[in-house]
Structures are given as C-alpha cells and as structure tokens.
C-alpha positions, 0 to 999 in steps of 0.5 A, a space after each residue: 098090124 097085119 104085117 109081121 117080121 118072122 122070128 126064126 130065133 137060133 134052133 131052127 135055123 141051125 138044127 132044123 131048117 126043114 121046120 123053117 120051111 114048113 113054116 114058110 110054106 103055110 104062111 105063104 099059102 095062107 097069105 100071111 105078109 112075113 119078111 125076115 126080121 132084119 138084123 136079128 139076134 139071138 132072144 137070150 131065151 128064157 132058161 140061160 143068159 136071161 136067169 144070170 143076166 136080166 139086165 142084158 136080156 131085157 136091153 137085147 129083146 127091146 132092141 128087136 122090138 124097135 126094129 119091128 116097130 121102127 119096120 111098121 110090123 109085130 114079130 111073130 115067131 116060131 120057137 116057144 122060147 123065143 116066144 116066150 122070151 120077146 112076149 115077157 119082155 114086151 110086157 116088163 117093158 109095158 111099165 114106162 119107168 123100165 122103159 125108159 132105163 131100157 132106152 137109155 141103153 138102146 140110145 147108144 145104138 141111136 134106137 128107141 122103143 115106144 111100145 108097139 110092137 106085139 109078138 104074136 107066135 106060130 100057133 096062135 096067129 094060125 088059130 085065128 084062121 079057121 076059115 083060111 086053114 081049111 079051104 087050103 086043107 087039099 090033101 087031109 091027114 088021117 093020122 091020130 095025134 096027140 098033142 104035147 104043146 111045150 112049156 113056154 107056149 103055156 106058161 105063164 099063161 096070164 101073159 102069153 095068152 095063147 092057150 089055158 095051161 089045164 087042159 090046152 086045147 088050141 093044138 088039138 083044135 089047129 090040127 082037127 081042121 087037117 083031118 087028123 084025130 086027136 087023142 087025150 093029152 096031158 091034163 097038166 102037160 109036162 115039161 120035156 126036158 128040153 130047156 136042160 139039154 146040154 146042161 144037165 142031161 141026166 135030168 133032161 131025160 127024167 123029164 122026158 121021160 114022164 111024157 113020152 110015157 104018157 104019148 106011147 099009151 095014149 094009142 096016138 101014131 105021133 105027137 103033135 108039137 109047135 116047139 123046136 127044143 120040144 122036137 128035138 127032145 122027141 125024135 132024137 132022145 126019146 127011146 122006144 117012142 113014138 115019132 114026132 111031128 111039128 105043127 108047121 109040117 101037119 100044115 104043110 103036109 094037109 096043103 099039099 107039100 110034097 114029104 120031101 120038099 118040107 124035108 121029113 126025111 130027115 126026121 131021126 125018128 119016121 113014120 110012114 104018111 
C-alpha cells in the first residue's frame, strides 16, 4: 500500500503537537497520502501495560490493525514506542493459531484481522525518498548534528527493520540530504531513559546521563532524535546539554516552514537557526 492512516499515539498529541505539525508539513510536502487513523486508541506501548498484561496489548493492537486493513491503508507512525508496540504485535500476529485466539476476542466488537496490515514508521518511509527529499530541500540546514535514534527505532532489529542497532546510520543519512553535517554518534546508542520517566526517575536520569555525555563532547550544536519520549528526555531533563531537534522539524525546516509556524519556540531548551 501506498496510502497510510497516520498513528500519532498518545505523547505527541498531548505533550508535543508541534512535533505533530511538523510531521504533517513534511508528508504534505512530500505528497505522502495520510489520513488519521479513525477510532484510534492508545498502543499499550512496549514498557508499561504490555509487560503485565499481554494478552490485553496484543487484542487492543490488532484491533488497529483491522481498522487500517478494513480502511485499505498501512499504518505509519510516528513515535518509536508506538512502532515498536504495533510492529511486534504485527509480527506475533503472523502465526495463524495466535491470530485466531486474538480474533475470537475482536469478534466481540464485530472486527477481524487477516493480516495485511504493515506498519511503516517516520524515518523509514522517509528513507525511502531520497530523490523527493531533496528536490523539497529550499532552504539547507547548516547545523552540525549528532544523531541519537532511540531504543525502540533499533531494537529488536531483526523485526522492525529500520536500521542496524551497531553503528545505525539512516538518521545520519535522512539528515545530510538537509545540508546538516553529521558528527559520530554512539557506536552502540544508549537508551535515554525516557521508557522509566514517571516510574523511576532516579534511574530515568542515570540513563540519561551516559548519552548526553556523549552528544555534549561530540562537538555537535544539537541532537538529532525521531523519538518523542527521547525529545522529551533531551529538552526539558537534561542539564547542561545540548538542545534537541526531532527528525520532522530538521525536515520542515530544510522545506521552508517558517521556525514558528512548526512551533520551535516552544522548545524548553533553544537554539538559534
């Protein structure tokens, strides 16, 4: 498919619509065929509900998946968790036996998943389009990047397929097509924190420590991230560091979106452009 019902899952919408707006702006300028995904629910992301009730997290993922196949369209999504969270219940979903216990539960709500559905995510789908990237690109940003993908864009790699988790590379690629220079990321990316926020937060900003260390001595002005949960962690508790862009904004901003029109001023931690 072609066409997509866009997954804008919980964080964004609630905490960070000006992420939402961006996204929008760069799939409208690349004519990417999006529509919200109707009746839309939460995706029981990988680190809370989905560890104590699985059972609950594959029913309430499938029943989005045969929404989106009952629409004709994949899903694409643009928070890593929500990836994540829909692309491994996709896969779970693949065996015919677990496919058929999930339906005898979605039968209750006179819906059924056959499993067409892909999931597609942000950076990936943005990958694909070099060519259309770049002819959009009016206005190049000459900032020096370095690029902190997230956990869940990377992890288990063998089934979200986006990029390798040693040395990932499609950030860095996505955003030199912008005009923005790339420094050396993490070899191995840490995790952020950012899945523990609210739960345990002393150790939410041990984790994110180790990465901010690493992003503050690369030399970069800013760091690159496709990941709400990971933006957060960035511009609002990390001390002393560098600011933080999201993926969808870098894009914007290369086509010609005025700073303020994708909401940048209401980064807690800013830069100059």
């Amino acid at each position: 498919m072609s066409k997509y019902y866009l997954f804008t899952g919980c964080l964004i919408p609630t905490r960070l619509p000006f992420l939402e707006a961006s996204s929008r702006f760069v799939l409208d300028r690349l004519g990417i065929d999006h529509e919200d995904l109707p009746d839309a629910a939460c995706c029981v992301e990988p680190i809370g509900l989905r560890t104590m009730a699985a059972d609950t997290w594959l029913a309430s993922a499938a029943r989005m998946l045969a929404i989106a196949e009952e629409g004709g369209r994949d899903i694409l999504t643009l928070c890593n968790g929500c990836y994540m969270s829909l692309k491994e219940a996709s896969h779970v979903l693949e065996d015919r036996a677990v496919r058929a216990r999930v339906n005898e539960v979605l039968r209750s709500i006179g819906r059924e998943y056959r499993g067409g559905t892909e999931v597609r995510h942000f950076p990936g789908i943005i990958g694909e389009r070099e060519n259309e990237v770049r002819q959009a690109v009016t206005r190049p940003v000459g900032l020096k990047l370095v690029s902190h993908p997230g956990c869940h864009m990377l992890r288990p790699s063998g089934v979200l397929g986006i990029d390798r988790s040693f040395r990932p590379e499609v950030l860095d690629r996505i955003a030199s097509w912008t005009g923005a220079a790339m420094v050396r990321g993490e070899e191995w990316p840490s995790c952020c924190g950012g899945g523990l926020s609210g739960i345990a937060e002393e150790l939410s900003s041990q984790l994110l420590a180790e990465p901010s260390r690493h992003h503050l001595a690369s030399g970069a002005e800013a760091i690159l991230t496709p990941c709400p949960f990971c933006f957060v962690q960035f511009d609002i508790k990390q001390k002393g560091g560098l600011p933080v862009l999201h993926l969808a904004e870098l894009l914007a901003l290369a086509m010609g979106a005025a700073p303020e029109r994708i909401g940048m001023q209401y980064h807690r931690n800013k830069f100059s452009l």
